[in-house]
Residue, then its C-alpha position, 0 to 999 in steps of 0.5 A: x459839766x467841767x467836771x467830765x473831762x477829768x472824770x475820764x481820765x481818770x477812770x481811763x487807767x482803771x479801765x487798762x487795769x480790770x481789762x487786765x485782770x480779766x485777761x489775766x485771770x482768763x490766760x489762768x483759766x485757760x492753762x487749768x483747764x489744758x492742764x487738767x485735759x493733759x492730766x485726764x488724758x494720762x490717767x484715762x492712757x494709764x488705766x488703758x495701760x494697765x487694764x491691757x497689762x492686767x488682761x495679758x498678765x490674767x491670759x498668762x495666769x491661765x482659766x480658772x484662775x481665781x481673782x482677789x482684790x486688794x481690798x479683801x485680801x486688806x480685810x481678811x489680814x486687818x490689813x497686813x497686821x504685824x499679828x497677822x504675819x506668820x514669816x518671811x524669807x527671801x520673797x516676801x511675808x506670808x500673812x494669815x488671814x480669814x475671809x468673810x465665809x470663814x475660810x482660812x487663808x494663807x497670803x503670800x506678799x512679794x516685797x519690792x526688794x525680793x529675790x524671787x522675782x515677777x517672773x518666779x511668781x507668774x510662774x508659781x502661779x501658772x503651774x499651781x494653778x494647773x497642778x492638783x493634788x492632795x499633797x500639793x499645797x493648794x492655791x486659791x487665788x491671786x491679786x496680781x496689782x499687789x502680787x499677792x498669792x493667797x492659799x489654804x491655810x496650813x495649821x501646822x505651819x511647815x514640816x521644818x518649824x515644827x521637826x527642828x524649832x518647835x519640840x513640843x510639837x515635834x513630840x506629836x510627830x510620832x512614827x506613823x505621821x513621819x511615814x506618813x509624811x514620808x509617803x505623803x511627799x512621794x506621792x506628791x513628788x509622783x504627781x509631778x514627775x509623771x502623773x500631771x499633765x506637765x512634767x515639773x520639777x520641784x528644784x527647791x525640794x526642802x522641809x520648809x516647802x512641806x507644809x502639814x495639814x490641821x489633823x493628820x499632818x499630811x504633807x503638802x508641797x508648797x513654793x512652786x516659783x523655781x519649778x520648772x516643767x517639762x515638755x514632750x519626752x523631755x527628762x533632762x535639761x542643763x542651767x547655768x543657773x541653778x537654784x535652790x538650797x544648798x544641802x538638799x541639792x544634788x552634786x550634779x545639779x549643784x555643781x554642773x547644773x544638770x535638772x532632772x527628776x533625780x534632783x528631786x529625789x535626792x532632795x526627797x531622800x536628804x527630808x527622809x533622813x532627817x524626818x527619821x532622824x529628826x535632825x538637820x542635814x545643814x548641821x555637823x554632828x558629832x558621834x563619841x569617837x568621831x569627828x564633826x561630819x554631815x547627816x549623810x555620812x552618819x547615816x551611812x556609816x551607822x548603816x554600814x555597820x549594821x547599827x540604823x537603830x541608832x540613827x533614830x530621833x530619841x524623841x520616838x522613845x523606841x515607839x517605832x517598828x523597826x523594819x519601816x525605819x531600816x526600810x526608810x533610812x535604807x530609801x532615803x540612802x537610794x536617793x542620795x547616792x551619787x549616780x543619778x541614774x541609781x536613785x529610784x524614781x518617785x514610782x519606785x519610791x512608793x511602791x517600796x513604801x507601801x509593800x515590803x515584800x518586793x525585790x525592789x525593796x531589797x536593793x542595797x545603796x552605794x555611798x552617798x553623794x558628799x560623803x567622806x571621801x580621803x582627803x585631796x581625792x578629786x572626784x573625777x564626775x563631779x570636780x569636787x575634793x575629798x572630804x572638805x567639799x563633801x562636807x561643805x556641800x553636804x552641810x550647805x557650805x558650798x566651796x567655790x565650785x569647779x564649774x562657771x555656774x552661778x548658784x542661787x541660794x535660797x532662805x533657810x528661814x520656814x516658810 
């Protein structure tokens, strides 16, 4: 009994202190369990967020469109192997893949630090949706979380890779298939300017964006992101941006900004040129008694004196008819030259390729856009001088322009 007392004092602190650990670890559990309200309610207000975006961005992408998901397209690419990459450029890598069903397929991965952005991808998707044609690459679906673009796989890669960086393969391109690739790209070029339910112009019109099917190499146009379509009877429009590669650029495009079907046909002309040629139109040449000049001024001067024989790839060996080759080069010089309004439009263009006994066939051209001029002479349309903006230009080395436009420039890496 004397012992009581004591005890209760004692056990009295011990009491404070579990009463305190349990208020303790109450007060914690309640702050947990705010927390983790707080983290559930972001999440759950995210996943609203970004199905609501998803359900916008899909509404934009227009019906029909096909959806793929991260984890197949993951698949299909082991992952997005460095074995799997088949380039890059400006907007990213392209990946080869092969789904499930065995179909081939070619994805095209938008980096976070790409020059084309969400906007020229949306807009690559909404017309390559729309857009359908034998010689238009086709689009088979989109992942738009990872802003993936997934299409057909292409065997023979682009028509750049393989008439300047593969030889092998550029000695398969035999004088059929050239024409073939010639006649293949205005019939495409046909279908956007007045065959499709828009009217689009390509503005980035070059051989990497050509790209050639497994057994006949038939061409088809690829890189719809700085296309832009038309309404109504619209044929012009005016930028304070253009974009493109310089080298396939129409001087009037180029330097006052100035978009139309005619750019494109100048950008067609200078891929005929080269196609014929098999020579790049960004590279000076040089002939035994002249100096260094661009594509366009060899192939006029050697038309201009009757040799267009001469201008032929040596790698077709004479196996070539020569009045498809005059009939060719003598298209492409028609799409260069420098008044828009004297390039034939894609109709004329493969009406003259598939019949060479029409008057139209027989117009003669007039000298090219950024062909040699004298020196010092001002051209008084375009604002540029003489032969050293001609060949700038013409080569892809643009001098500063006389106008306030911005110019965008676009990879000359294959893509």
């Amino acid at each position: 009994m004397p012992m009581l007392p004591f005890l209760a004092v004692m056990t009295a602190p011990g009491r404070r202190r579990r009463l305190q650990h349990v208020i303790l670890a109450v007060a914690i559990s309640l702050g947990a369990l705010f927390v983790l309200v707080v983290v559930l309610a972001c999440v759950r207000r995210q996943k609203r967020g970004i199905k609501q975006v998803n359900k916008e961005e899909q509404d934009n992408a227009g019906e029909g469109m096909n959806y793929i998901s991260l984890q197949v397209l993951g698949a299909a690419t082991s992952n997005f192997s460095v074995n799997n990459k088949l380039g890059e450029g400006g907007y990213g890598e392209v990946f080869k893949g092969e789904l499930q069903d065995g179909n081939e397929i070619a994805v095209k991965r938008l980096s976070a630090n790409s020059t084309q952005g969400f906007n020229e991808l949306k807009n690559e998707i909404v017309l390559a949706n729309k857009l359908k044609h034998k010689n238009l690459v086709q689009l088979l679906g989109v992942c738009l979380q990872e802003k993936l673009l997934v299409y057909k796989y292409m065997p023979n890669g682009s028509l750049d890779t393989i008439l300047f960086a593969d030889p092998e393969k550029a000695n398969q391109l035999d004088w059929t298939k050239r024409k073939g690739i010639i006649s293949g790209i205005a019939r495409g070029l046909l279908y956007l300017h007045e065959d499709s339910r828009l009217k689009v112009i390509h503005r980035d019109l070059k051989p990497s964006n050509v790209l050639l099917d497994d057994v006949d190499m038939n061409p088809k146009i690829s890189d719809f992101g700085l296309s832009r379509a038309f309404g109504g009877d619209q044929s012009i429009d005016i930028t304070k941006r253009p974009v493109g590669t310089l080298g396939y650029m129409s001087p009037e495009y180029a330097y006052c900004g100035q978009v139309s079907t005619k750019s494109d046909m100048y950008s067609f002309g200078v891929i005929v040129l080269e196609i014929v040629t098999g020579r790049r139109n960004n590279r000076s040449l040089e002939d035994n008694n002249t100096a260094a000049r661009s594509l366009l001024s060899y192939v006029w001067d050697k038309w201009s004196a009757g040799t267009t024989h001469e201008v032929v790839d040596p790698s077709l060996r004479g196996r070539y008819l020569e009045g498809e080759v005059v009939s060719c080069v003598r298209i492409g010089l028609l799409c260069v030259q420098e008044d828009p309004s004297a390039r034939p439009d894609a109709a004329e263009v493969v009406l003259m390729l598939d019949s060479h006994s029409t008057s139209i066939t027989m117009r003669t051209p007039s000298r090219p856009a950024f062909c040699f001029t004298e020196p010092g002479v001002v051209n008084p349309a375009l604002g540029y001088h003489g032969t050293r903006d001609a060949n700038a230009m013409a080569t892809g080395h643009l001098p500063t322009p006389g106008s306030d436009n911005e110019v965008t420039i676009s990879d000359l890496q294959p893509r």
